[in-house]
N, C-alpha and C positions, 0 to 999 in steps of 0.2 A: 448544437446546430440541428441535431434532428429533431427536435420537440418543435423548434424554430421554422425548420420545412415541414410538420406538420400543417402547425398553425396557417401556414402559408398557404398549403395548399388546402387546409376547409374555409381559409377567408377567399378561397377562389381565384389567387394570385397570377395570373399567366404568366410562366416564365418566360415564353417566346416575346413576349409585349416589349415596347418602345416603353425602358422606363418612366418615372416621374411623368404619371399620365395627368396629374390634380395637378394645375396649375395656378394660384391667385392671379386677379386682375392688379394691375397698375395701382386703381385705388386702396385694395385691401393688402395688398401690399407694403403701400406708405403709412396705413390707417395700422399693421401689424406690428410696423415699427415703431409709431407714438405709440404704442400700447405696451411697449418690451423694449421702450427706451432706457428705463433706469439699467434693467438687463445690460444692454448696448454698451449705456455709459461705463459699466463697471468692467463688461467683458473687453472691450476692445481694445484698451490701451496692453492686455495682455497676449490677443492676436495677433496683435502687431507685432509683440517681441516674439512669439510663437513664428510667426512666418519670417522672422529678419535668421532666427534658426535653420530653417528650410528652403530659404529662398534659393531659386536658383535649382532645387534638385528633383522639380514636377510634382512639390505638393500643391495642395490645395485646402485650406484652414477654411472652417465654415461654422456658424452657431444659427441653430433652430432651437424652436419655440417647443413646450411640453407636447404639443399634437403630430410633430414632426415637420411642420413648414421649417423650411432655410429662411433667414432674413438676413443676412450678412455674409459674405465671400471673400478671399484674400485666394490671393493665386498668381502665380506668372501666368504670363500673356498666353503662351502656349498651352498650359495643364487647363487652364481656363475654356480654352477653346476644345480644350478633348472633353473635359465634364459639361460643355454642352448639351455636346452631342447626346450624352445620356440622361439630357434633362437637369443635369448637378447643379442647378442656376439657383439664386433667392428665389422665392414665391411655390418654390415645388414643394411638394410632398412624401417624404421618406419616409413615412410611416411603415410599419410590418405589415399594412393591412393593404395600403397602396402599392409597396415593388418586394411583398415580402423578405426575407431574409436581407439585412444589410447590418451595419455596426449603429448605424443610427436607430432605429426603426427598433431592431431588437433590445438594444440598450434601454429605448425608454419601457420596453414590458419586462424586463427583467429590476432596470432601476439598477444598474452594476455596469462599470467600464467594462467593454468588450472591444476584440478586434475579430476583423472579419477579413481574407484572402480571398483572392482567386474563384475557384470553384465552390468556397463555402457558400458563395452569394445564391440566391433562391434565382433571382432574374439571371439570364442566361449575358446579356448586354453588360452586365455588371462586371461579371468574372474576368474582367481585364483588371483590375483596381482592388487595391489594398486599404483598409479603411480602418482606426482606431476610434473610439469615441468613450466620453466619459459627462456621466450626466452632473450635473449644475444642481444645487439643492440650494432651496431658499433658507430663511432663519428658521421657520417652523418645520424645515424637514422635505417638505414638499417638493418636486421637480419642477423646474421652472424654466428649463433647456436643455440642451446638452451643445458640449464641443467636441468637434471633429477633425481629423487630419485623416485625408486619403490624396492616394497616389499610384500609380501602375505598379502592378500586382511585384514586380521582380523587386520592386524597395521597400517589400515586408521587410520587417527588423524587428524582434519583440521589446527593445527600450520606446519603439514608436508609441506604444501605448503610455507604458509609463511617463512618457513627458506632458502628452495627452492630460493623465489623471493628473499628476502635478499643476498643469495649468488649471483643471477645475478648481482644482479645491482652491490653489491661490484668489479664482475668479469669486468662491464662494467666501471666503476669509474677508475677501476686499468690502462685497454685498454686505455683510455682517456687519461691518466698521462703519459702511456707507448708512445703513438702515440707522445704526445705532446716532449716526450722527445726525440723521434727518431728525431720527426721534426726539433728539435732546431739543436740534433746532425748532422743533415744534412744539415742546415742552417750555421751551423760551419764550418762546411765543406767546403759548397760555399764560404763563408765569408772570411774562411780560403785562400782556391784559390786563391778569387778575390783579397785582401790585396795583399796579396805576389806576383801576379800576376804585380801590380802597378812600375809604374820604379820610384816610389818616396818615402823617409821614412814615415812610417805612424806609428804613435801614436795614442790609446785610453786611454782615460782620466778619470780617475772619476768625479764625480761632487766635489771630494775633493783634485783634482788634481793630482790623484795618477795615475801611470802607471800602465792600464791595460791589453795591448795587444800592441805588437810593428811585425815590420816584417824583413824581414829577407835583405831588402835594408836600413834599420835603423842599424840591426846589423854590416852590411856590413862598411856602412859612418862613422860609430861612433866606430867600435871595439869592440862593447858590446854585449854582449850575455843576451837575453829575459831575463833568472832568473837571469840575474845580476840587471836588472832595475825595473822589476815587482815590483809593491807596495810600489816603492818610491814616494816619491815627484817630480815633473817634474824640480821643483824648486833648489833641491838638486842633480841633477844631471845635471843640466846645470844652473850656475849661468849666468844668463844675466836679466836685468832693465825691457827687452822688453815683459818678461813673463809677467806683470802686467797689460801692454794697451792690449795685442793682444788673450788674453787668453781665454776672453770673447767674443771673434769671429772677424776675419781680412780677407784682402782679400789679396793676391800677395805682402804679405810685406816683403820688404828685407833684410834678417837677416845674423848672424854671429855667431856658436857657434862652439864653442873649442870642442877638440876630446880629452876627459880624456885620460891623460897619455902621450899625444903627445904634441907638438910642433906648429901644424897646428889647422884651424878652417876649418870647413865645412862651405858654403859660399850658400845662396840658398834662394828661395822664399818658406814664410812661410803661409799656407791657416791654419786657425781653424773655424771650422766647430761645432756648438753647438748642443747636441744630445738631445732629450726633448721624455717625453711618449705622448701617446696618448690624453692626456690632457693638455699638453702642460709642462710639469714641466719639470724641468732641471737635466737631470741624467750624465751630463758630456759633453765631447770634440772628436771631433776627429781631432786630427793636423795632414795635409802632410805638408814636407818639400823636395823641388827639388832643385837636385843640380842645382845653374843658370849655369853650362856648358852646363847639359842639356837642358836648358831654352833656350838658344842662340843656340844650336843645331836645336831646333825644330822649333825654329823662323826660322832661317836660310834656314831650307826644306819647310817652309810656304812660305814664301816671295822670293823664289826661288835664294838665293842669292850663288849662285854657278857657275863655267864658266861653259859656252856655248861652248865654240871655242877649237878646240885643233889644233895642227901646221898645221895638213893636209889637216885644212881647209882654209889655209891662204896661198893666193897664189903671185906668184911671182917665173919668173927665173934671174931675172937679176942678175949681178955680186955683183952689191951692196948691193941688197936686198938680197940674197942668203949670204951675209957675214953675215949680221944683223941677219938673220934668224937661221943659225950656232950658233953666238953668246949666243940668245938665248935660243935655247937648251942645250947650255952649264950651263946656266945659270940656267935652270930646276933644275938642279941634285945637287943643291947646294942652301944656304939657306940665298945666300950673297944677300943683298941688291943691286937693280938694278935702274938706271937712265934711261928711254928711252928719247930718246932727237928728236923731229921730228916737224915739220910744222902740222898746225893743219889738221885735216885729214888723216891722214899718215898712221892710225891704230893702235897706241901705246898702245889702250886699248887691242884691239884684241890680240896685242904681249903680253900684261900681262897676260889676261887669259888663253891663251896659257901654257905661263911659268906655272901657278899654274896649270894647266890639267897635265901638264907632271913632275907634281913634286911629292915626297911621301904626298904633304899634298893636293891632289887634291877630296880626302874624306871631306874636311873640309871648311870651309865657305871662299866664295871671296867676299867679299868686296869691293865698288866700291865708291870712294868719291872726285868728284870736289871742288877742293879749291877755286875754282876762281866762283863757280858760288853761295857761300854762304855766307853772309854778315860777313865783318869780326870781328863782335860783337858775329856771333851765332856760329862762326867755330871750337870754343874751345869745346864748349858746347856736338857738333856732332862729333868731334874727343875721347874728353875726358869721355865725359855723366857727369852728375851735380849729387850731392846729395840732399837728402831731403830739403825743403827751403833755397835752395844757391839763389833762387833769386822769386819775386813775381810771385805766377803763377807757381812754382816750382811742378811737379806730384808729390804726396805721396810715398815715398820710390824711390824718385832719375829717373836716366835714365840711360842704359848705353850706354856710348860713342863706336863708331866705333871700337876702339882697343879690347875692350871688346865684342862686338858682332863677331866678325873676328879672338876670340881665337881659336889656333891652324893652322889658314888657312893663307888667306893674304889678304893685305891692300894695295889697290889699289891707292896712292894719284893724281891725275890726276890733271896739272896746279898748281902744288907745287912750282913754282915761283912765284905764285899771293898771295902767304901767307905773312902775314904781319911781322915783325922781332918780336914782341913780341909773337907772336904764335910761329916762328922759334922756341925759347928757348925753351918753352915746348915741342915740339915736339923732340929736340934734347935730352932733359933729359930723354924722355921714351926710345929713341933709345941706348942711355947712361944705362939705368939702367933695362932695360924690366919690368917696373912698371909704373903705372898708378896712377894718383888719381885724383878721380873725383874734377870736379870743385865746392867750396862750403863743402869739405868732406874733412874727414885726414885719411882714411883707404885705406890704400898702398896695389895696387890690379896686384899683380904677370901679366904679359902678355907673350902669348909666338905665336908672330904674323911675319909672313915674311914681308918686306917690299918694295911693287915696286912705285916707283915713275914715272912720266910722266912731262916735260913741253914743251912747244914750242921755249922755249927761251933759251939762252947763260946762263949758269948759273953761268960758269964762269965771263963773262961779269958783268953779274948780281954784282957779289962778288965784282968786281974791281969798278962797284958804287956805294957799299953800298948798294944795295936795298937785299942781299943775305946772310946770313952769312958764313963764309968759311968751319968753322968746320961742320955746318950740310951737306954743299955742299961736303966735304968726304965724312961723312957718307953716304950720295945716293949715290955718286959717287962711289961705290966700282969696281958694272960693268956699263960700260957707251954703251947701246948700241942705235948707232945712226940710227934712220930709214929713208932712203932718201924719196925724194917727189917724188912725182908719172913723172914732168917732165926728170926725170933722171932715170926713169925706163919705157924708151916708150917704149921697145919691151915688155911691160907687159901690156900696155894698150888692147891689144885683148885679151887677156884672162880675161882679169878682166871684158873685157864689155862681152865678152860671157859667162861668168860665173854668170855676173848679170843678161843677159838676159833672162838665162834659168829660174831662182830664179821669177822675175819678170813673165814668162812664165806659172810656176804654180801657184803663189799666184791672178793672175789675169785670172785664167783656159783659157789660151791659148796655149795652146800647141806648136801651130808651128811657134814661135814668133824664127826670128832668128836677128841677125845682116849683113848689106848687107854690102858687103864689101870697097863699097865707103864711107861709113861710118866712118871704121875704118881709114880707112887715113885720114882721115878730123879730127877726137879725137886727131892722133896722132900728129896733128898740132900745138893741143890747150894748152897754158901751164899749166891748169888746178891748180889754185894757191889754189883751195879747196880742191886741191891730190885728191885721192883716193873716199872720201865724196861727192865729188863736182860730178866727175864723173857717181857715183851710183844714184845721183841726176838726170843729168842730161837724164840720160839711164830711170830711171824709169819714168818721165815725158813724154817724146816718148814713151816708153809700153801704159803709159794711152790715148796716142792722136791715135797712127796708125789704119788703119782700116783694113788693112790687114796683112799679117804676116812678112814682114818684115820692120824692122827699115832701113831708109833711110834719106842722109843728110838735105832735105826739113825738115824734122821735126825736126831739130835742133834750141836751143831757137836761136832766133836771135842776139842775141851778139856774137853766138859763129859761127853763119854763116859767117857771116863779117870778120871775124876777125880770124887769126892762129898765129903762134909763127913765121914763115917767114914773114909773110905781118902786123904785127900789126902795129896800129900807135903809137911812140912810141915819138911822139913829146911832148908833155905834160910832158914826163919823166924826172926830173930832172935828169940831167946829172949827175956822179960821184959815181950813186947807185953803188950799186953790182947787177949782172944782174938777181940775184937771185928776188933782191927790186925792180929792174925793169918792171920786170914780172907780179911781185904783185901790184903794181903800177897800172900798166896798166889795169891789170883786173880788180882791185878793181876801177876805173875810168868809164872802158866800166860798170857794172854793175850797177853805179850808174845813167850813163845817159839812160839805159836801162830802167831802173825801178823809171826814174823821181825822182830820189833823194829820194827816199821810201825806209828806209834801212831795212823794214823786206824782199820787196821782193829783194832788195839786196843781203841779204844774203842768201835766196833762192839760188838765181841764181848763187851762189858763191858755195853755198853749208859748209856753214859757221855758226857758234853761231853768231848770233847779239852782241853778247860781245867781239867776235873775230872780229867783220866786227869794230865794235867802236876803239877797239886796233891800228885795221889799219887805220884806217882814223885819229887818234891821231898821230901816227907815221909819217905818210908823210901829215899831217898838213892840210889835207882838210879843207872843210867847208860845 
């Protein structure tokens, strides 16, 4: 008490003074109590039973805020009317620093229950009144009120304090429970969000496998509504074997569960996730399951499997080429099965992804798969995808095949004449029935894939040796569009070399890289039997050697200096070719003795697959 009337008297306290001289207005009054409502909420229903204890015997129960404002009063009518008088109202201020020395005031600088009597009081108006107080602490510690019980000075009692402290702490126990239940409710919340927020069904699990929480892409997949499933069995409401291995936690396992009451199964990868307390014990699951369309969606926009190309990037005005091209767009707006039939180079792929850019499924995955450049043991495998253990080495829960990664979109087969007749069949049954099953697996997997094919060869030929079958060669052949080779489109050759150059121009920051026009005539010479390939080849080899800005015939490789489609030597050529084979012939001849019989850079210089350069050297029987 005396350290307390020190204080009191260097913050300049007059004892003589009319207490609780700092009064709040009306406003900041109502405005103190939305702001110390949770306070409020939590203390009061405990003031109440505080004052049903003293009622009747001239207390007065009151709770102030950390500064020392009163915002709440309990009192009989009478004791009420006597702490008037001394300012004891809401909106005043007991602070130590306001009516120095009181139970309130000092309590909050000390931070410890205290009671105050009689003459302990520093205000002289006081010392009729007995006063216990015990401060309020929030969760982290902090002071955040205090409660009070005062009454005339003769009904000191020292258990007054004690009930006092009792009420706080109960008030602070309660806060705690209050807080922690906000917390959790706003942790729901987020929870709540975040689940639903997911583009995948999600399941919570008991640790007795009951459903505890699902969301609202479960509802959606499955048909079921939350209180329909809550507190079942996971078991009973989706019968499958698989619940038994993967339940206990799995990773990307690929599952298949039927949709009560329908006809269909939802088809999707299954994650379970083990949920455990801070001690590590097991309180349950959380299962997603994604639909695999979305799976292959996303794959799809990962690995960027989508065209590039649309028609306006693909150039050519020739009569031919301009037919082809026609053909093509026609071909966009329909969902028939397409043959591009062209000499290798030609651009056939460029014309598929085209088709797919200009079609309604240009949202959806292109697909891009050489038949000819994959062993034909593993082609089934990448066409089809395999099931679980169909063969040693098999990934856990299968793979899926091309057709399956390309649902919706389209399927690019490129060099579909190099497929073997036992793949043919397969490939014609999925075309035949728009189903799929994996290699190794017996579950019939719906497809709904456009399909454009590519080869360099006579397919029809093909069929009349056997090496083709006829009925799948219908089926490609629905639309048969033929793309000529670049030597039958030479008034295309300058656009196409100045459309490379410019390309080549920036990728190599050169800007004023142009083509000179002796140039051009000297290309236009050349029969270029690697088409269109052969020539981008040969353009961007010159961008990397010139030293100044333009391309000129000097920098042309040496085979092709020597040598044009008027002046070739065409002795070597067997007679009787077609002059088509002659051509080729010829070039493929110059390039080998260019490059010392070295067939990679052979087919550099061709601008050719090494598997294409092998084709032609088997064809006209080299060595």
């Amino acid at each position: 008490m005396r350290e307390s009337w020190l204080r009191s008297h260097q913050l300049g306290v007059n004892p003589w003074q009319l207490v609780g001289p700092e009064r709040v207005s009306p406003e900041e009054l109502h405005h103190l109590r939305e702001v110390k409502q949770t306070l409020l909420d939590a203390a009061s229903p405990h003031m109440d039973h505080l004052y049903e204890w003293v009622k009747g015997t001239g207390f007065v129960v009151t709770l102030c805020d950390e500064r020392g404002f009163l915002f709440h009063v309990l009192g009989d009518p009478d004791t009420l009317q006597k702490a008037r008088e001394i300012e004891f109202v809401a909106g005043a201020n007991w602070s130590e620093a306001a009516v120095g020395t009181n139970a309130i005031g000092t309590c909050l600088v000390l931070n410890q229950p205290l009671q105050v009597s009689a003459a302990e009081h520093f205000s002289v108006a006081c010392q009729g009144w007995t006063c216990s107080a015990a401060p309020i602490h929030g969760p982290n510690g902090d002071v955040i009120g205090v409660l009070n019980l005062s009454g005339t000075w003769e009904k000191v009692h020292p258990h007054t304090l004690g009930l006092v402290v009792s009420a706080a702490r109960i008030i602070e126990n309660y806060w705690v429970l209050q807080e922690r239940s906000r917390r959790a409710e706003r942790m729901g919340g987020y929870l709540e969000a975040a689940v639903n927020a997911l583009n995948e069904a999600v399941l919570v699990l008991s640790q007795e496998r009951r459903i505890i929480k699902v969301n609202r892409i479960f509802n959606k997949l499955f048909t079921l509504r939350e209180e329909q499933v809550v507190g079942q069995l996971v078991t009973d409401v989706w019968e499958n074997p698989l619940w038994s291995d993967c339940l206990d936690g799995c990773s990307n396992r690929e599952v298949s569960f039927p949709v009560r009451g329908t006809s269909h199964s939802v088809h999707g990868l299954l994650n379970v996730y083990p949920i455990q307390n801070g001690t590590g014990q097991p309180l349950g699951s959380l299962v997603t399951l994604r639909e695999i369309q979305e799976v292959r969606q996303f794959i799809s926009h990962m690995t960027n499997s989508r065209a590039k190309i649309e028609f306006s990037d693909i150039i050519g005005e020739s009569s031919a080429f301009l037919e082809a091209l026609g053909d093509a767009k026609l071909a966009a707006h329909t969902d028939a099965t397409v043959l591009l039939q062209g000499e290798s180079g030609t651009g056939k792929e460029l014309f598929a992804q085209a088709i797919h850019s200009a079609s309604h499924r240009h949202n959806k995955p292109f697909i891009a798969l050489n038949c000819g450049a994959i062993p034909r043991d593993l082609l089934g495998s990448e066409l089809f995808g395999y099931a679980e253990g169909a063969f040693t080495g098999a990934r856990r829960g299968g793979s899926a095949g091309k057709f399956e990664l390309a649902e919706g979109g389209t399927l690019f087969l490129d060099e579909v004449g190099e497929m073997s007749l036992e793949m043919q069949v397969l490939l014609l049954r999925v075309l035949q029935n728009r189903e799929v099953t994996r290699l190794g697996g017996d579950r019939v997997i719906p497809v709904n894939v456009r399909i454009l094919a590519a080869t360099n060869k006579d397919l029809k030929v093909e069929v009349h040796k056997g090496n083709f079958r006829d009925d799948l060669y219908y089926r490609l052949n629905v639309m048969l569009i033929r793309i000529p080779p670049l030597r039958e489109r030479i008034d295309d050759i300058s656009r196409l070399a100045q459309a490379f150059t410019g390309q080549f121009a920036v990728r190599l920051q050169r800007p004023g890289l142009q083509v000179a026009p002796s140039l051009l005539n000297r290309l236009e010479q050349w029969p270029w039997p690697g088409n269109v390939r052969e020539l981008q080849n040969v353009l961007e080899r010159m961008a990397i050697r010139v030293q100044g800005e333009w391309l000129t015939p000097d920098l042309l490789p040496q085979e092709l200096q020597s040598t044009s489609l008027a002046g070739m030597d065409l002795s070597s050529v067997v007679t009787g070719l077609p002059l088509k084979d002659q051509l080729q012939k010829a070039a493929l001849l110059d390039s080998l003795r260019a490059s010392r019989g070295n067939h990679k850079e052979a087919a550099r210089i061709l601008g050719v697959a090494r598997s294409t350069l092998y084709r032609q050297i088997k064809k006209f029987g080299l060595s």
